[in-house]
C-alpha positions as CSV (number, residue, x, y, z in Angstrom):
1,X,55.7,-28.4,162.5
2,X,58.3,-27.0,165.3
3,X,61.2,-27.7,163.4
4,X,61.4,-24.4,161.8
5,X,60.9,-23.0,165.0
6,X,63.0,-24.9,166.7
7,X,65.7,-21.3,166.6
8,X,63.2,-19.1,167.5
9,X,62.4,-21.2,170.5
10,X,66.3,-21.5,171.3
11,X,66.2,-17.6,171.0
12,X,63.5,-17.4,173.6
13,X,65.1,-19.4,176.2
14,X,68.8,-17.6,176.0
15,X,66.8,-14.7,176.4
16,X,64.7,-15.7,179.2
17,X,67.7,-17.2,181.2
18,X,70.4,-14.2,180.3
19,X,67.7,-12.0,181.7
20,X,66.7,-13.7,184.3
21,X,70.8,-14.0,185.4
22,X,71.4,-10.2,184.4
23,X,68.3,-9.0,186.6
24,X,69.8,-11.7,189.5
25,X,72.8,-10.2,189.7
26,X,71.6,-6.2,189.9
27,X,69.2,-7.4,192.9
28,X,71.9,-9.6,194.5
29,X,71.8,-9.2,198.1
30,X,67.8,-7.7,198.7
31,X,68.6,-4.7,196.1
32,X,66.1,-2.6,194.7
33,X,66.2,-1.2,190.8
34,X,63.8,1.3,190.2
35,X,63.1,2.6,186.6
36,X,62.9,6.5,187.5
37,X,62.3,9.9,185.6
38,X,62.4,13.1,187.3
39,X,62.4,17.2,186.2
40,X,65.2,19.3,185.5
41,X,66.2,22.4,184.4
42,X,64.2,24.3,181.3
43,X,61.3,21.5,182.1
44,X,64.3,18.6,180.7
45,X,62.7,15.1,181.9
46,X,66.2,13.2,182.9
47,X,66.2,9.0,183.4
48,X,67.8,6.9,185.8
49,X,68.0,3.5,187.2
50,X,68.2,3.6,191.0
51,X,69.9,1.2,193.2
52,X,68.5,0.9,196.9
53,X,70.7,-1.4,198.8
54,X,68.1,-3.2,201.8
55,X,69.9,-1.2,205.0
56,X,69.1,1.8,203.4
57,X,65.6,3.6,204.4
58,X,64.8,6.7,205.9
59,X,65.6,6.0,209.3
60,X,69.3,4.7,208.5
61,X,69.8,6.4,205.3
62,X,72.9,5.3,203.6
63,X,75.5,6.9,201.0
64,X,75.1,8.1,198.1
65,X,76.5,8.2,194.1
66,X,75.5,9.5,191.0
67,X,77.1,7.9,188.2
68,X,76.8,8.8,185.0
69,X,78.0,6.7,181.4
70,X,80.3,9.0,178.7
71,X,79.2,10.1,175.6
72,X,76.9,7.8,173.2
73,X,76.2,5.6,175.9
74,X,73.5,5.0,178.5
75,X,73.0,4.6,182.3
76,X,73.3,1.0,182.0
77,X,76.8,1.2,180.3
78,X,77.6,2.1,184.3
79,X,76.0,-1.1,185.8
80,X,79.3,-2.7,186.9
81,X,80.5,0.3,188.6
82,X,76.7,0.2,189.9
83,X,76.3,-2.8,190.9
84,X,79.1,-3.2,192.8
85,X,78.0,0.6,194.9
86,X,74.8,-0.8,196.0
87,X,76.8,-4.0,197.1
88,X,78.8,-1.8,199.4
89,X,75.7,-0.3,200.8
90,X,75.3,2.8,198.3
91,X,72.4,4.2,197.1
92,X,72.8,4.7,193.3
93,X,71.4,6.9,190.6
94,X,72.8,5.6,187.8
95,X,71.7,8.5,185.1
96,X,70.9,8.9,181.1
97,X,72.8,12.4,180.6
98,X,71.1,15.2,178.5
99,X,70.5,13.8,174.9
100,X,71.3,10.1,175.6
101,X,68.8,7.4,176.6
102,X,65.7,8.2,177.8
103,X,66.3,11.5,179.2
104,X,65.3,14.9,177.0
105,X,67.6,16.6,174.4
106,X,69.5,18.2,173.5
107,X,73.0,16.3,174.8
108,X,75.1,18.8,176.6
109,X,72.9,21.4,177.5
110,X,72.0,21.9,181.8
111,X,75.6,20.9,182.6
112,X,75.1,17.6,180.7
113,X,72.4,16.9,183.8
114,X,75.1,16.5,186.1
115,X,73.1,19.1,188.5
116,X,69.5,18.0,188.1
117,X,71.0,14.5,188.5
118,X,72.8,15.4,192.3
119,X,69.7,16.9,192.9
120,X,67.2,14.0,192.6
121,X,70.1,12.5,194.6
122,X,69.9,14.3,197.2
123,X,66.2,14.8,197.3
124,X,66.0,10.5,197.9
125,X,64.9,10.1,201.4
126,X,66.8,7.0,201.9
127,X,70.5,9.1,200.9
128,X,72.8,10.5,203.9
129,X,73.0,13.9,202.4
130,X,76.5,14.3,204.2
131,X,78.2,11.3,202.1
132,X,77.2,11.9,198.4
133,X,79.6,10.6,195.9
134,X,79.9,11.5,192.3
135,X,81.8,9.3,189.5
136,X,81.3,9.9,185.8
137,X,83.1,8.0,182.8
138,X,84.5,10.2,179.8
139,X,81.9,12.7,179.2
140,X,80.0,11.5,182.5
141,X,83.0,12.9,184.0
142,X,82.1,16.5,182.8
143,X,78.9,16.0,183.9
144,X,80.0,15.0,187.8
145,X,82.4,17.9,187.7
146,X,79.1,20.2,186.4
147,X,77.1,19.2,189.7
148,X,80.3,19.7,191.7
149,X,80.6,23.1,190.1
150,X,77.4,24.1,190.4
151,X,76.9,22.2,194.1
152,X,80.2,22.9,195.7
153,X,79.1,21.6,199.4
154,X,76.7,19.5,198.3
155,X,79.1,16.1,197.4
156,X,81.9,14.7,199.5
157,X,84.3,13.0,196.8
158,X,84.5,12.0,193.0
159,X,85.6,9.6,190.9
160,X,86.5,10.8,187.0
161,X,86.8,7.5,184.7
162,X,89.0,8.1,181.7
163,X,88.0,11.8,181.8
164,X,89.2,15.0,182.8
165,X,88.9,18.6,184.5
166,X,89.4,21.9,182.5
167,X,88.4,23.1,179.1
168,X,86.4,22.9,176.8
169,X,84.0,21.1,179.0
170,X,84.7,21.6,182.3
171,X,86.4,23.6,184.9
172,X,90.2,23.9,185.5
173,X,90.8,21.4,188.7
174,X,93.0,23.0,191.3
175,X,94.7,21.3,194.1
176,X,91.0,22.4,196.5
177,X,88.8,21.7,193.3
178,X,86.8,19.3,192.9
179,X,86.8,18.1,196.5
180,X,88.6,14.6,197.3
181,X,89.3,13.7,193.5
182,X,89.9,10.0,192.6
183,X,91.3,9.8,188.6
184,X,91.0,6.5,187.3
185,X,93.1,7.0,183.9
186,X,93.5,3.1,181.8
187,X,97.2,3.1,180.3
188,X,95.9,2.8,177.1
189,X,93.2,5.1,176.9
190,X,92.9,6.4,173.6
191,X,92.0,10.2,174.7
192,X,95.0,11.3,176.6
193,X,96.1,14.0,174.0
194,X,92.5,15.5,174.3
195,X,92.1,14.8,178.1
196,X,95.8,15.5,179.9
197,X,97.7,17.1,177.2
198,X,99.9,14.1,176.8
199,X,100.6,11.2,174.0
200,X,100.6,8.5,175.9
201,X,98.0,7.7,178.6
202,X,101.0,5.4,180.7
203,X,102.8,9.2,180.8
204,X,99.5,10.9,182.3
205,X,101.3,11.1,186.1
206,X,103.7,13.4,184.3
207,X,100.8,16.0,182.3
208,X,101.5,19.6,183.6
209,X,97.8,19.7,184.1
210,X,97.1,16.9,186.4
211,X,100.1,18.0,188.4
212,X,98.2,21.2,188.7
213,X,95.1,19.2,190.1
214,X,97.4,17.9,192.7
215,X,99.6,20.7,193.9
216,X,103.0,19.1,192.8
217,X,105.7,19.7,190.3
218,X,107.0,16.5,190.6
219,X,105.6,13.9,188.6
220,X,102.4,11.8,190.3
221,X,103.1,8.4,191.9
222,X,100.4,6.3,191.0
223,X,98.1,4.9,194.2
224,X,99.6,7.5,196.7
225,X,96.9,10.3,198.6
226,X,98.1,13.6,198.1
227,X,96.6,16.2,199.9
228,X,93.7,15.5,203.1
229,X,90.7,13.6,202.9
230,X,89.2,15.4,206.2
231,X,90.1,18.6,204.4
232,X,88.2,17.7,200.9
233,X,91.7,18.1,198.9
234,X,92.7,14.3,198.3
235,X,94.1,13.3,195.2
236,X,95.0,9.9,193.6
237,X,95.6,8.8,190.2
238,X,95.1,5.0,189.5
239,X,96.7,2.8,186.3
240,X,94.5,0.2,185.1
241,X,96.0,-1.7,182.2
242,X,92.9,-1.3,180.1
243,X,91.5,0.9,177.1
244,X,88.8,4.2,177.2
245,X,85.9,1.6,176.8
246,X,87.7,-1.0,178.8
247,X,87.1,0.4,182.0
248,X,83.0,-0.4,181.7
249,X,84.2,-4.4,182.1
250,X,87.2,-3.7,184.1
251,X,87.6,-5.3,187.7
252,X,90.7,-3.1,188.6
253,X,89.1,0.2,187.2
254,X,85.9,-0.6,188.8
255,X,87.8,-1.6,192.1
256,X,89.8,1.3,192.2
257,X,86.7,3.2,192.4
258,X,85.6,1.1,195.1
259,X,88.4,1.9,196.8
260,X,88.1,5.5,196.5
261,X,84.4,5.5,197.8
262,X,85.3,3.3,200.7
263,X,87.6,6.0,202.1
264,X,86.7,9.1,201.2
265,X,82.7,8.1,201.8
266,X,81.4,7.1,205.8
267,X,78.7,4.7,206.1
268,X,79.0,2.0,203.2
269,X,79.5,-1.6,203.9
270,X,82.8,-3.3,203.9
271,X,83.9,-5.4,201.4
272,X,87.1,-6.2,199.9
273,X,87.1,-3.8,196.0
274,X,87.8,-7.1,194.3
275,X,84.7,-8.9,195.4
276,X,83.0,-8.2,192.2
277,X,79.7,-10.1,190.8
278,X,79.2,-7.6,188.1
279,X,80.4,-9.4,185.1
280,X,77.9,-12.4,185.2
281,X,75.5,-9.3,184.3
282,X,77.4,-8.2,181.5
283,X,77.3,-12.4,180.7
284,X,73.9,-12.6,181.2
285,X,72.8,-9.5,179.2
286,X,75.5,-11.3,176.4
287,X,73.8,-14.1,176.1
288,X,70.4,-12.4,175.9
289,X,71.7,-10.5,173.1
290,X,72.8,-13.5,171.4
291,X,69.5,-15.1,171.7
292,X,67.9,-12.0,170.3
293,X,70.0,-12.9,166.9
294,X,68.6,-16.4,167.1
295,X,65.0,-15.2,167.7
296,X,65.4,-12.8,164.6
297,X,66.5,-15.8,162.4
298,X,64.1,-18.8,164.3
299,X,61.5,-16.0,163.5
300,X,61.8,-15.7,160.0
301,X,62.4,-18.9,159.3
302,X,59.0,-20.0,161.0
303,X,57.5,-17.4,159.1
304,X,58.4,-18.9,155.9
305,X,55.9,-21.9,156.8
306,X,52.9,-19.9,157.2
307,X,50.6,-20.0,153.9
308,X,50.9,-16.0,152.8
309,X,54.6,-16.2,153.0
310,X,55.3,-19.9,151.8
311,X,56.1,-18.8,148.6
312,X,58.8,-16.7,149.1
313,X,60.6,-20.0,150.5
314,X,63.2,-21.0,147.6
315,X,67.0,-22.8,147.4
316,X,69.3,-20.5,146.8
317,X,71.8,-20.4,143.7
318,X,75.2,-19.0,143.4
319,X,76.5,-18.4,139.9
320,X,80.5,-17.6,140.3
321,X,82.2,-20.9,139.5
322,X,85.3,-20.7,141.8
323,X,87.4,-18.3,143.0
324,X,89.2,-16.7,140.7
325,X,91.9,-13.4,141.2
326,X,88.6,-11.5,140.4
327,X,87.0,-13.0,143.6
328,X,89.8,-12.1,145.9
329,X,89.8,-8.4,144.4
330,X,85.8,-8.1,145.5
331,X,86.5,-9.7,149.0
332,X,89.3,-7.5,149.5
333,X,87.7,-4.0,148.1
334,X,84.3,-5.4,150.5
335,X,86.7,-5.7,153.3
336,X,88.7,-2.8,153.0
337,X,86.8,0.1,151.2
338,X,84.3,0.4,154.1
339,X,87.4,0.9,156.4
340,X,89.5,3.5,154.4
341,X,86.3,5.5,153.9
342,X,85.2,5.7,158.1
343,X,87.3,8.2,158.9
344,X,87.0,10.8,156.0
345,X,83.2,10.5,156.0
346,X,83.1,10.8,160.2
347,X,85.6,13.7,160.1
348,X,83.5,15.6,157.3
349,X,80.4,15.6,159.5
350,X,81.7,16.6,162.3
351,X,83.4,19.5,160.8
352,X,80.9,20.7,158.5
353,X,77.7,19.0,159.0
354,X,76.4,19.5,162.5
355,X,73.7,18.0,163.8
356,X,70.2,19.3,162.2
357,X,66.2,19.5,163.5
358,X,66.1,17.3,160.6
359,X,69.3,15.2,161.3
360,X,69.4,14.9,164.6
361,X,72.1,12.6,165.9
362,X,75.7,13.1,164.6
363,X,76.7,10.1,165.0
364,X,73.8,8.7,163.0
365,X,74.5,11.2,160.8
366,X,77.8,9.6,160.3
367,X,77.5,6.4,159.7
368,X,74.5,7.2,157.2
369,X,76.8,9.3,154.9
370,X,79.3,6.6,155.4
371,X,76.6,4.2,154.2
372,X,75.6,6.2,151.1
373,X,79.3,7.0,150.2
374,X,79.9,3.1,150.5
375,X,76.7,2.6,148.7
376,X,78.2,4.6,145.4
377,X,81.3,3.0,145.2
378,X,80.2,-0.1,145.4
379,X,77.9,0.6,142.4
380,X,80.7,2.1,140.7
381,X,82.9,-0.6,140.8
382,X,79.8,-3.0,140.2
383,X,80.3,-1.6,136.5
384,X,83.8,-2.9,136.1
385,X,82.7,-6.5,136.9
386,X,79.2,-6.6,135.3
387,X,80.9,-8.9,132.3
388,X,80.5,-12.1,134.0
389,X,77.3,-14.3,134.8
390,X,74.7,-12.4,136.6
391,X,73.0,-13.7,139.7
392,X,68.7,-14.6,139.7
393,X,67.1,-13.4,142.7
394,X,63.7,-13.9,143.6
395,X,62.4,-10.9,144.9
396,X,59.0,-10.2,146.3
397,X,59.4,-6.5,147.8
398,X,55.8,-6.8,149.7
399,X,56.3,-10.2,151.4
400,X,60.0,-9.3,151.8
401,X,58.8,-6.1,153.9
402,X,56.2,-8.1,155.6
403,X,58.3,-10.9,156.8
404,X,61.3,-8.1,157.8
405,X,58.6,-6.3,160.1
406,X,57.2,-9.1,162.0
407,X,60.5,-10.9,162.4
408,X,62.1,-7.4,164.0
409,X,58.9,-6.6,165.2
410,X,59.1,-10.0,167.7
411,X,62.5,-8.9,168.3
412,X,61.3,-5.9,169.5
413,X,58.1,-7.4,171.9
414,X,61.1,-9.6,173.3
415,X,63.5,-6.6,174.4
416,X,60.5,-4.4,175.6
417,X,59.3,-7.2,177.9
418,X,62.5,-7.8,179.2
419,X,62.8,-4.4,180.1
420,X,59.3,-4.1,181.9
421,X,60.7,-7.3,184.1
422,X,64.1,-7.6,184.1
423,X,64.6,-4.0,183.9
424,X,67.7,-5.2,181.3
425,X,68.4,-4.6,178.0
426,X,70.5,-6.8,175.8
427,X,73.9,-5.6,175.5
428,X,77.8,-7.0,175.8
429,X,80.0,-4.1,176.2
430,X,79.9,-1.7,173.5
431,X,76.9,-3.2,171.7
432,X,73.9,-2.4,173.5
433,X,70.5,-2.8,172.1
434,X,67.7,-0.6,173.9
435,X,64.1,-0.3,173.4
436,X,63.3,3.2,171.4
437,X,61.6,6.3,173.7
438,X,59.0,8.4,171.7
439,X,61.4,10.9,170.7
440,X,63.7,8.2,169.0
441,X,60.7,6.4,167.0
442,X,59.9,10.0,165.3
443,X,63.6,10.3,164.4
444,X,64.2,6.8,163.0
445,X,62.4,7.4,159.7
446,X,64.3,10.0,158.1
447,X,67.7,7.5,158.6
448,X,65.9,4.1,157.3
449,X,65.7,5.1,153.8
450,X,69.1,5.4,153.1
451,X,70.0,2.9,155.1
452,X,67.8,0.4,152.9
453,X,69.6,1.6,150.1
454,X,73.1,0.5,151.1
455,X,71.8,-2.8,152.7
456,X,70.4,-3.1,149.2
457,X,73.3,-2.6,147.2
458,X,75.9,-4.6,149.8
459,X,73.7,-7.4,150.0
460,X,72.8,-7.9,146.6
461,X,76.5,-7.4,145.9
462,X,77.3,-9.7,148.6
463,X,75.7,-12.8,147.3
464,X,75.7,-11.7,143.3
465,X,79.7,-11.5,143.5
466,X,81.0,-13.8,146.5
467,X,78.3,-16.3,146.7
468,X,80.3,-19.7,145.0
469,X,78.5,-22.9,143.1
470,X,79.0,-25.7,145.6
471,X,79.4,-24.0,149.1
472,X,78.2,-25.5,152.0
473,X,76.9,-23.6,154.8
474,X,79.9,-22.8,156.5
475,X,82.1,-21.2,154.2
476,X,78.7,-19.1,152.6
477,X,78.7,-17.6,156.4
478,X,82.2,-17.4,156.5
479,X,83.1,-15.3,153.5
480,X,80.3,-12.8,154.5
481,X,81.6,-12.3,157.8
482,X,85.1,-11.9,155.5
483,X,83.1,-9.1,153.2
484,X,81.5,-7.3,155.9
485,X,83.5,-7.7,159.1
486,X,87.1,-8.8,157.9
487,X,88.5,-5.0,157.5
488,X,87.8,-4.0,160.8
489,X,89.1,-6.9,162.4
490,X,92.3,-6.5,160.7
491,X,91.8,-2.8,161.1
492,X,91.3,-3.0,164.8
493,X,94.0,-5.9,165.7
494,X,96.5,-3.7,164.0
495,X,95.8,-0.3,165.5
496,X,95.2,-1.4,169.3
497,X,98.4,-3.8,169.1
498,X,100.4,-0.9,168.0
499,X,98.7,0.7,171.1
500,X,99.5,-2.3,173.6
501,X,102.9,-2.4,172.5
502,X,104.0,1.2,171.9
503,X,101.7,3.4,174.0
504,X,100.9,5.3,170.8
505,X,97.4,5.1,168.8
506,X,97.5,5.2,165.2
507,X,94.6,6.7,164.9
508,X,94.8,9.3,167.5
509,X,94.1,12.2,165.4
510,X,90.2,10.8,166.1
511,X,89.7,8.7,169.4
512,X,86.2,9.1,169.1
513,X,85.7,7.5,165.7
514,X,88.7,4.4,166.9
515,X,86.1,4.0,169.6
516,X,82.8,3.9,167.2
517,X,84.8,1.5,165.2
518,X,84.6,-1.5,167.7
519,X,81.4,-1.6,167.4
520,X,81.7,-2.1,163.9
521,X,82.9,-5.6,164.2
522,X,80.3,-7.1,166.1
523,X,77.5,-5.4,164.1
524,X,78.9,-6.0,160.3
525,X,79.1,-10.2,162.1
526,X,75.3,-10.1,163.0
527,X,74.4,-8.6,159.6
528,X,76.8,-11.3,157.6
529,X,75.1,-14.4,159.2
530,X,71.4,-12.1,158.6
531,X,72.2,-11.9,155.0
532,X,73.3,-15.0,154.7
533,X,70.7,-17.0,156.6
534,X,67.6,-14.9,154.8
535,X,69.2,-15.6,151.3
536,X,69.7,-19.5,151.8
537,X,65.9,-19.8,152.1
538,X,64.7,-16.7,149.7
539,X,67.7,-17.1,147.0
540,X,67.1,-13.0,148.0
541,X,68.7,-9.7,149.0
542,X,65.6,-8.2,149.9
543,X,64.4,-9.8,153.1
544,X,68.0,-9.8,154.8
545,X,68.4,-6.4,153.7
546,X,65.2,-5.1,155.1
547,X,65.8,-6.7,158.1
548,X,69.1,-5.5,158.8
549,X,67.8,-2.0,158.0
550,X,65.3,-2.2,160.3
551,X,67.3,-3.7,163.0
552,X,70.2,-1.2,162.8
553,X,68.3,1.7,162.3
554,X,67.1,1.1,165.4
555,X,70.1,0.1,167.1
556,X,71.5,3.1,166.5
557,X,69.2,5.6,167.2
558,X,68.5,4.4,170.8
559,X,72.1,4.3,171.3
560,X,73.4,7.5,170.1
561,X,73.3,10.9,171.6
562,X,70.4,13.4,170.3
563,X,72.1,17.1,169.7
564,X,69.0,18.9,168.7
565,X,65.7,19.3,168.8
């Protein structure tokens, strides 16, 4: 009887000991992490996760920072740079901006939260008021600089990761504004143009504008203080070799901040700025992640044994006979089509379809015409190969739905708990799966419709048009991934090794959507080995596709940014 549990329980115990490691490392060292919400401006409610490091109380009250995570992100996209403050004695609010996580929308709105957030700072009993730091990534950045603007004596230094002062955002920088600036610019960030006016991020120490920041004409020498820190005007620019989103799991971007805290800031603990721990959180949080895939999967295939959904249990059948030119043309068009049509379909929404109080999120709002415009091609060209044998599902839409909902559904009850414990999510990186505030939960509905649709129509594609007589396991799993993932991976490997090895980004015209695309390749993986898994035991589209519906639906809304309300 536990053999067609046997995944589920595998799930349970990568969960339990990724957790358990992730929520280890973020307490390292007597360190407190408290799950916070607090007021803002126009009645906002703003989210945090606070570090207390042990030496500091009220009667020795220690530094503090307010960092903040860029756009579509969340506070804990900011837990290595976190963890690593609190380490060195700093006491941490690591903050949901406006819009994004758990605090209120709409995004950008109260100075992204960047003053309410230096506020609560401030107001922690625990926090030398005299040694306040502020560091933001990308957008973060904006929002640091908005506190700093609106709280000009209230913060000692800042650190601005892969983001920028002056327009449209933010205001100019001048050699006495903000006070003791540390810029931590990758050399292969994908938003110089936008941020510094130049190309290339390796040529940012010569941009006109950051040499206005500093006071020079000269170009900037990477690592050397300009200015006073005594006086508030330091300056220093820092070179990581990474990318934009690179910097969250970098040790020298994260070190140079260090760095930069550790003397512009009095009061922190010494510690070398590469003595870092932070990445066997991001390992632990990983594998948690991974075991929620196994969970999903061990779930529904122990569902399958239960009496009510027994039936739906059936071996599956492939009818294409072998791979003929007309196989390759489908694998390539399933590949590529969703690729050539990212960029037209995010560039049209965010030109002329702006966020909505019906459609709330833009970026969900992207992908979701991207998945209906993929959704009629790929019926269009189902017409031109409709002459060959045609594929015999079993479909039973009710138990289908029913085994999609409790299988997410445990899913779910796994990442809530390990957030009431742990106080983690699961995430690696770029993919970060969060449990959904109340706000989210009333959006999700109006995207899961169409996203059913084009889970629907890929998946039924999928294994009517790819799925050959006589393949084992292995290469069924492989030529999903293939279908779903394969584009972007080539995609990908083509425009960031044109960026390592020339500076220049392809796709530069629209960082933001380069960026999205990443997470493209991890996601389209997990839904290839769902699809496939679900229809080995179904010979079905319909449960794989309601459960991927379901899944990403969700991972998407609690992920995104919420523009309006």
């Amino acid at each position: 009887m536990l053999r067609p549990w046997r995944l589920f329980l595998l799930g349970c115990v990568l969960i339990l000991f990724g957790a358990f490691l992730a929520s280890a490392i973020q307490t390292a060292g007597g360190i407190q992490v408290k799950d916070v919400r607090f007021r803002g401006a126009n009645g906002a409610t703003l989210s945090a996760l606070v570090y207390i490091p042990s030496s500091a109380t009220p009667q020795t009250p220690a530094p503090g920072i307010l960092a903040v995570h860029g756009y579509i992100n969340s506070r804990e996209t900011q837990s290595g740079f976190a963890i690593e403050f609190a380490r060195r004695g700093y006491v941490v609010v690591e903050m949901d901006q406006m819009g994004h996580g758990y605090s209120s929308a709409p995004a950008f709105a109260n100075g992204f939260g960047g003053p309410d957030g230096l506020k609560y700072l401030r107001s922690l009993p625990m926090v030398d008021k005299a040694n306040i730091g502020l560091e933001g990534h990308s957008m973060g950045g904006w929002t640091v600089l908005a506190a700093a603007a609106a709280m000009p004596d209230d913060y000692r230094s800042i650190v601005l990761e892969g983001s920028s002062t002056g327009k449209p955002y933010a205001m100019d920088g001048t050699p006495a504004w903000p006070r003791n600036l540390g810029l931590v610019y990758s050399q292969y960030d994908e938003f110089s143009k936008f941020m510094w006016g130049v190309d290339r991020a390796q040529d940012v120490t010569a941009s006109p504008k950051l040499k206005a920041v500093f006071g020079t004409t000269a170009k900037i020498v990477p690592d050397r203080i300009y200015g006073d820190i005594a006086k508030g005007t330091a300056r220093r620019v820092s070179t990581p070799a990474t990318t934009h989103p690179g910097d969250h799991i970098s040790g020298e971007a994260i070190g140079d901040s260090l760095d930069w805290f550790g003397r512009t800031l009095k009061g922190g603990l010494a510690r070398p700025a590469d003595d870092q721990i932070w990445i066997w959180k991001e390992v632990g949080t990983g594998v948690a992640l991974i075991g929620f895939v196994a969970l999903l999967l061990g779930t529904f295939d122990g569902l399958l044994t239960l009496p009510l959904l027994l039936e739906m249990r059936r071996q599956s059948s492939a009818v294409i006979a072998w791979r003929s030119g007309g196989w390759w043309a489908r694998l390539g068009l399933s590949a590529f089509v969703p690729v050539l049509t990212l960029f037209p379909v995010f560039i049209i929404v965010t030109v002329g379809l702006p966020a909505s109080h019906l459609f709330r999120q833009t970026v969900t709002n992207q992908v979701t015409l991207w998945a209906l415009v993929n959704t009629a091609i790929t019926l269009g060209l189902g017409r031109f190969w409709s002459r060959g044998p045609t594929a015999r599902f079993y479909d039973r839409w009710g138990l289908a739905a029913l085994s999609a909902i409790l299988t997410v559904g445990a899913g779910y009850a796994a990442l809530v708990l390990c957030d009431l414990v742990f106080k983690v999510d699961f995430r690696f990186w770029v993919v970060a799966l969060k449990p959904m505030s109340l706000d989210q939960w009333s959006i999700a509905p109006i995207y899961f419709l169409p996203l059913t649709l084009f889970f629907v129509v890929t998946l039924r594609t999928l294994h009517g048009g790819l799925a050959v007589k006589g393949d084992g396991a292995a290469a069924q799993y492989l030529t999903a991934i293939l279908a779903l993932a394969g584009g972007f991976l080539v995609f990908l490997g083509l425009d960031y090794g044109i960026l390592f090895a020339t500076g220049n980004l392809i796709t530069g015209f629209d960082p933001l959507t380069t960026v999205i695309a990443i997470q493209f390749l991890p996601l389209m993986s997990i839904i290839a080995v769902i699809a496939v898994f679900t229809w080995r035991r179904t010979n079905s589209y319909v449960p794989g596709a309601l459960i991927c519906a379901l899944f990403v639906t969700w991972y998407m809304v609690a992920g995104t940014a919420t523009q309006a309300i």
